[in-house]
C-alpha positions as CSV (number, residue, x, y, z in Angstrom):
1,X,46.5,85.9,150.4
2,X,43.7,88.8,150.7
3,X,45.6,90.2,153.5
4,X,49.2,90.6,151.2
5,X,46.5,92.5,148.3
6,X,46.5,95.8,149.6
7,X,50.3,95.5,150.6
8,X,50.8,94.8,147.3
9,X,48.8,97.2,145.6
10,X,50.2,99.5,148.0
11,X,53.9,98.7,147.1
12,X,53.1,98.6,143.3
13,X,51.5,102.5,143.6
14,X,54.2,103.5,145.5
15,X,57.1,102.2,143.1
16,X,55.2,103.9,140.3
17,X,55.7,107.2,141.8
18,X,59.0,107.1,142.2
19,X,59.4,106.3,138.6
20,X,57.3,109.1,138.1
21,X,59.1,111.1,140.0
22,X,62.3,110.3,138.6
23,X,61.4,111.2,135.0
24,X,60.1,109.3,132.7
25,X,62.7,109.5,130.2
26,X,66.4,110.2,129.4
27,X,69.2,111.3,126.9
28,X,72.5,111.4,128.5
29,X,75.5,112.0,126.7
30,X,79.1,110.9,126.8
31,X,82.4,112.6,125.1
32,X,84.7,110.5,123.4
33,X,87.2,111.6,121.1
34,X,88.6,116.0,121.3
35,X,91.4,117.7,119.8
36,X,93.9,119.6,121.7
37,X,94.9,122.1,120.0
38,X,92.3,124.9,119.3
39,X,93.9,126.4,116.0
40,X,90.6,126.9,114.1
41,X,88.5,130.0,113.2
42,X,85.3,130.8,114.9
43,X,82.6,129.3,112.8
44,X,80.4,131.5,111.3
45,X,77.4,128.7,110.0
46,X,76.7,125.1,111.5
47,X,75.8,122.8,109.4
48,X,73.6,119.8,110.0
49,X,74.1,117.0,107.9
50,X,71.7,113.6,107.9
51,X,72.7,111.0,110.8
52,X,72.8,107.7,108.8
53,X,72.7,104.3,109.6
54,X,76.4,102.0,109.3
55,X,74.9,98.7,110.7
56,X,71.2,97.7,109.9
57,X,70.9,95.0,112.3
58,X,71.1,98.5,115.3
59,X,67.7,99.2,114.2
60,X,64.8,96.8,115.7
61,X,61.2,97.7,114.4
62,X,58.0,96.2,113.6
63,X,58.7,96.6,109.7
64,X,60.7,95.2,107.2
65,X,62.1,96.5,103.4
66,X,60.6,99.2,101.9
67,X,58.8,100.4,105.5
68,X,61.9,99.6,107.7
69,X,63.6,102.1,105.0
70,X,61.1,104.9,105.3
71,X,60.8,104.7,108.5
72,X,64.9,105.2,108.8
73,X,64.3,108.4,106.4
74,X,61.6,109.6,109.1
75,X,63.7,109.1,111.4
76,X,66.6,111.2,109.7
77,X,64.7,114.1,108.8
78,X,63.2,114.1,112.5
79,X,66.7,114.2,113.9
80,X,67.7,116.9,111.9
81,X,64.8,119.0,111.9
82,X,64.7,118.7,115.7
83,X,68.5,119.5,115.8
84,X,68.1,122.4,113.4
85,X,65.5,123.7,115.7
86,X,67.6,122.8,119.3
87,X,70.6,124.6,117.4
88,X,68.8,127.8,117.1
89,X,68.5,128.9,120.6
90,X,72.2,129.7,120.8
91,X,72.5,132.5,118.3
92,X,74.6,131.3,115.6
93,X,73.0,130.9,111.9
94,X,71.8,127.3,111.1
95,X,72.4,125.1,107.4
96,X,71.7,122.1,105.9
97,X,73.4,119.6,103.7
98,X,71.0,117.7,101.8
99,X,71.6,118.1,98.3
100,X,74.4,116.8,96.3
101,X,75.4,120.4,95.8
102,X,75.6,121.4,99.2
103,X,77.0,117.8,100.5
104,X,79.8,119.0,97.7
105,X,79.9,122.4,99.1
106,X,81.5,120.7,101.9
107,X,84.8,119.8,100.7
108,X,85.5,123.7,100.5
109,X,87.3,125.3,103.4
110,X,85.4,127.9,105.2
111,X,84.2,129.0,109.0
112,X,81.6,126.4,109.6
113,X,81.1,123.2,112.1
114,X,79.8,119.9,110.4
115,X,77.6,118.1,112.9
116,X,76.6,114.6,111.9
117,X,77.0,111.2,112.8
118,X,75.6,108.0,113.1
119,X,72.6,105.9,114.7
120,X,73.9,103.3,116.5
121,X,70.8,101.6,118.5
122,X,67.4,102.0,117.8
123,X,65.0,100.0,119.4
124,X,60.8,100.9,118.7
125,X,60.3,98.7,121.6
126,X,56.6,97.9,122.3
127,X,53.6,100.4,122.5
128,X,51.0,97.6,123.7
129,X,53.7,97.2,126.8
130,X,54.4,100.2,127.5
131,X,50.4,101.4,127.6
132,X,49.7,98.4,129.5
133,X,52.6,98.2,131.9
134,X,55.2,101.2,131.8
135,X,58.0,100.8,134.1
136,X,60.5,100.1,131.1
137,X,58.3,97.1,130.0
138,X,58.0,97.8,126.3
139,X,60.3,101.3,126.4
140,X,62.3,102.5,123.5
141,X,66.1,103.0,122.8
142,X,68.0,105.1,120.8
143,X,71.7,105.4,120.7
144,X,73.4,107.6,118.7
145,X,77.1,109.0,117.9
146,X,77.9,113.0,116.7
147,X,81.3,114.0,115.1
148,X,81.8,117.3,114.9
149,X,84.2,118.6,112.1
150,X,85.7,121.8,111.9
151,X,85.6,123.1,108.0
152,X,87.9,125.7,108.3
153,X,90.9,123.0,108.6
154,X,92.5,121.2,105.1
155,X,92.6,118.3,107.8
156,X,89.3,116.7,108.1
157,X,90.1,112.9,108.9
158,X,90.0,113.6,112.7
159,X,86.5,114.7,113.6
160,X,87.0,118.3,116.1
161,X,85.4,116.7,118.9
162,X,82.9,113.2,118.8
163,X,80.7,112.7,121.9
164,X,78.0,109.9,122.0
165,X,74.0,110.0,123.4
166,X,72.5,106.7,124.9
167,X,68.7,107.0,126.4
168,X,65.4,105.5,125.9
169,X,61.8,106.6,126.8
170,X,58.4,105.1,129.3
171,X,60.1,104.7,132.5
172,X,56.7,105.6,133.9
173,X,53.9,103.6,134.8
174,X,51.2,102.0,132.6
175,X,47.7,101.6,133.0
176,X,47.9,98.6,135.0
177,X,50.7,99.3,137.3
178,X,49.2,102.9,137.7
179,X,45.8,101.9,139.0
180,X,46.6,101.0,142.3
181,X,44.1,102.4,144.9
182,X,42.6,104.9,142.4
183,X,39.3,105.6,142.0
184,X,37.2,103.9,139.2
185,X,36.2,106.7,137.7
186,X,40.0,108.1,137.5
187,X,40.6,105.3,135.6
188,X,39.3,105.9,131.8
189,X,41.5,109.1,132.0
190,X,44.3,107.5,133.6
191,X,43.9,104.9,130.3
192,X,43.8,108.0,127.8
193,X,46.9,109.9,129.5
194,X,49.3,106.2,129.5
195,X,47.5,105.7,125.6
196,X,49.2,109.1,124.7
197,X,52.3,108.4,125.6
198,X,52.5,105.2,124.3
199,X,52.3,106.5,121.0
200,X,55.4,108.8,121.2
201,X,57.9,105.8,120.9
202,X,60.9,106.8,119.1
203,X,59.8,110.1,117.6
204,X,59.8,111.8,121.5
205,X,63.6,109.5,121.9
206,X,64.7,111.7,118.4
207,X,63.4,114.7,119.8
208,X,65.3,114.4,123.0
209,X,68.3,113.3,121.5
210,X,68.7,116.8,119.5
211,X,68.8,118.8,122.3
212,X,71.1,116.8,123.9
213,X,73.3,117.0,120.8
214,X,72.3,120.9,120.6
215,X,73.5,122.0,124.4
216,X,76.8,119.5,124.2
217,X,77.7,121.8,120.7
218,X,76.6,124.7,122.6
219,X,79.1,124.1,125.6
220,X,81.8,123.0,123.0
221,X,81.1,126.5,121.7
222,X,81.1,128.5,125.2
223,X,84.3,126.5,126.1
224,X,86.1,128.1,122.4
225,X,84.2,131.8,123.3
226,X,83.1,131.1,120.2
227,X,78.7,131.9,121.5
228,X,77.7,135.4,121.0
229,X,78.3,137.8,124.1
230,X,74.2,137.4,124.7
231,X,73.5,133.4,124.7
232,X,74.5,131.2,127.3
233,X,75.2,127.6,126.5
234,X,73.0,124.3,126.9
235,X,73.5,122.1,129.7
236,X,73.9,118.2,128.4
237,X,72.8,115.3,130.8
238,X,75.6,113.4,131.6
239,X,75.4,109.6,132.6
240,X,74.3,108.9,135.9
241,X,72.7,112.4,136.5
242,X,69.3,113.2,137.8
């Protein structure tokens, strides 16, 4: 048995690194619905309305009632301040629709994309895991779906294009499975580093999930000609890519 330790240790460091290697975290995204026929005007605004929540049994977290609903709320203003953010890089001004007023504003045709949509999956998963172990043990989910309408139509049923994000975070190692043959004195900053990112959870899975959402609206937007002459378009992740 004391001969197989080392092997093991050995195979155990070795499988870390490739998960290191790999990344430790991923937002892909997937298109499913677009319409054919591009008869619309160039928008001139996007506007980024609040993701909301259709089934409340997608959402599994480590509160209940009145925490379980502000920590959706976080979660909603995270997502759209991060989109609102991710949005901006492509040259083409940036609105909100929070209000009443402005969610009424809405019904009136003019140049503008609506981008919203829904959470689907949201999983906090486990921070003690994913500290102690990593290697997905413990990691986060979040799933979400984005329509996309185009205000300028009277004909707003049909979303212009809807494309879905799937991903999750701490495909890296933990503290224990990180160890390995490292030195002892590595190891109370090897436990700081894995601390730290055990903390990021969802919020980081939020942030990664509006640029995704950001470069797939971008290349929608290169596809149309619709980006200015200067900005070149995102690149979305698609499933199965590296």
């Amino acid at each position: 048995m004391k001969k197989l330790t080392p092997r093991l240790i050995y195979l155990v460091f070795l499988g870390s690194s490739l998960f290191s290697i790999l990344g430790c975290a991923s937002i892909s995204v997937q298109s499913q619905q677009e319409k054919t026929a591009w008869r619309f005007k160039k928008p001139q605004v996007l506007i980024v309305k609040d993701f909301g929540f259709p089934r409340q049994e997608a959402v599994r977290a480590d509160r209940s009632g009145k925490e379980l609903v502000t920590f959706e709320q976080n979660l909603q203003i995270l997502l759209r301040d991060q989109l609102v953010r991710a949005l901006g890089r492509y040259g083409i001004p940036i609105t909100v629709a929070i209000t009443s007023q402005d969610l009424r504003k809405l019904r009136k045709p003019q140049p503008a994309w609506l981008i919203t949509g829904q959470f689907t999956r949201v999983n906090q998963g486990s921070r003690a895991l994913r500290v102690a172990l990593g290697l997905g043990a413990g990691g986060t989910k979040m799933e979400t779906i984005t329509q996309v309408y185009d205000l300028s139509s009277r004909s707003r049923q049909q979303p212009l294009f809807t494309f879905s994000t799937t991903g999750g975070s701490n495909a890296e190692p933990g503290v224990i499975t990180s160890v390995g043959p490292l030195a002892p004195t590595t190891v109370p900053v090897l436990v700081i580093s894995m601390a730290a990112k055990g903390m990021h959870g969802v919020s980081e899975d939020a942030k990664r999930t509006a640029r995704v959402i950001a470069a797939y609206v971008s290349e929608q937007l290169a596809n149309r000609g619709y980006l200015p002459a200067d900005k070149r378009p995102g690149k979305a992740k698609l499933p199965g890519a590296l």
